[in-house]
TIBARO-30599 format. One record per atom (N, C-alpha, C, O): x, y, z; residue in one letter. Coordinates in steps of 0.05 Angstrom, whole numbers, plus 5000, padded with zeros to 4 digits. Example, Ala and Ser with C-alpha at 12.3 -4.5 7.8 and 13.67 -1.06 7.14 Angstrom:
526448865156A
524649105156A
526449345156A
528549345169A
525749555142S
527349795143S
525850015157S
526850235161S
This chain:
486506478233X
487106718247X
487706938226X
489206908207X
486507128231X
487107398218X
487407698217X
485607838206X
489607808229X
489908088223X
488108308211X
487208238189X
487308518218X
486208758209X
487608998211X
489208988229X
487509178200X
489309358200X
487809558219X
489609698229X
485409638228X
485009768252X
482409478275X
480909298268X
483009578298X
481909418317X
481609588342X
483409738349X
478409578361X
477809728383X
478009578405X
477609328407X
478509708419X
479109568450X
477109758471X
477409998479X
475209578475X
473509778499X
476009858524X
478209768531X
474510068531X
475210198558X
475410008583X
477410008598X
473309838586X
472909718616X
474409488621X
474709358642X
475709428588X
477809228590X
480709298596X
482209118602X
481509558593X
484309718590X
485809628626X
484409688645X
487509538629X
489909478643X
491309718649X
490709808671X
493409888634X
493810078636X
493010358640X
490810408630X
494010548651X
492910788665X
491611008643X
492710998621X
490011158643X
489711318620X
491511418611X
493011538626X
492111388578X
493811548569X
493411608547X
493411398535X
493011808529X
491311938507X
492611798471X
491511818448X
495611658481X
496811528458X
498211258463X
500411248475X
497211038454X
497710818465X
500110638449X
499410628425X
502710478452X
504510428427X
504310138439X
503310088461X
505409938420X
506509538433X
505609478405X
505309608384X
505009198414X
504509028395X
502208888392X
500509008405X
501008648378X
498208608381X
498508258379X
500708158372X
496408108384X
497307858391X
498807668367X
499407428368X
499207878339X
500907688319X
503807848318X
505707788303X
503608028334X
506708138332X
506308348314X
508608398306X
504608528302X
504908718290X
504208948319X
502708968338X
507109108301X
506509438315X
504409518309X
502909468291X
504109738339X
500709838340X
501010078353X
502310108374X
499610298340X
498910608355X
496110568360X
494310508343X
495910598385X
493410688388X
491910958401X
493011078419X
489511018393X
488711318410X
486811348424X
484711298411X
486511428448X
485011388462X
482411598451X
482311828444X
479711298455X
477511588444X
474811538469X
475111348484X
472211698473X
471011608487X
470411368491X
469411308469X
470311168504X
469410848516X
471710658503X
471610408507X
473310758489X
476910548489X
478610708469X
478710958467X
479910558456X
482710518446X
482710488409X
483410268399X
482110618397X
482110568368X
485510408362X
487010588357X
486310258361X
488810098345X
489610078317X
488009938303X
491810188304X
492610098286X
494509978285X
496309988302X
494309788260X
496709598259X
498909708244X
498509708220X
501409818253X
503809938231X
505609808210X
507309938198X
505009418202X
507209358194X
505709368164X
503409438158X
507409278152X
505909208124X
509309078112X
511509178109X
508008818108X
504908578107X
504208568134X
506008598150X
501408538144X
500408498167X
501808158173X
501807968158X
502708198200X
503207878206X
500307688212X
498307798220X
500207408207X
498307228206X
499107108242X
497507128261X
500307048243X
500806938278X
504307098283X
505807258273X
504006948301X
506407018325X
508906968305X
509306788288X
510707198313X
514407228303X
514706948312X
513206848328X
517006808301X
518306588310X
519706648340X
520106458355X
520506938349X
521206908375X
519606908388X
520106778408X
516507018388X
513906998401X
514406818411X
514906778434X
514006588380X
513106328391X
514706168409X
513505998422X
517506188414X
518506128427X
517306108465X
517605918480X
516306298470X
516006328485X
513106268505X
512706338529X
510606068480X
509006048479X
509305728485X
507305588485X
């Protein structure tokens, strides 16, 4: 498994309502801004070091 520091999320997959600035986390637990552009979601990842998997409380819950 591995982290990238930006990642796209199409449109037709989006759950949430339009919103032009998107904030959470991403499936290894790093913080993420993302911005909405035509057909999805450009994502960046905010931490540095990028995490490799899930926080130990993640996993807890997994």
């Amino acid at each position: 498994m591995r982290s990238t520091r930006f990642f796209w999320w199409r449109a037709g997959t989006l759950t949430r309502s339009w919103q032009p600035v998107y904030t959470g986390d991403e499936e290894n637990c790093n913080r993420t801004i993302g911005l909405r552009l035509p057909g999805g979601v450009l994502f960046m990842c905010l931490n540095v070091p990028l995490r490799q998997r899930p926080c130990d409380w993640c996993r807890g819950f997994q």
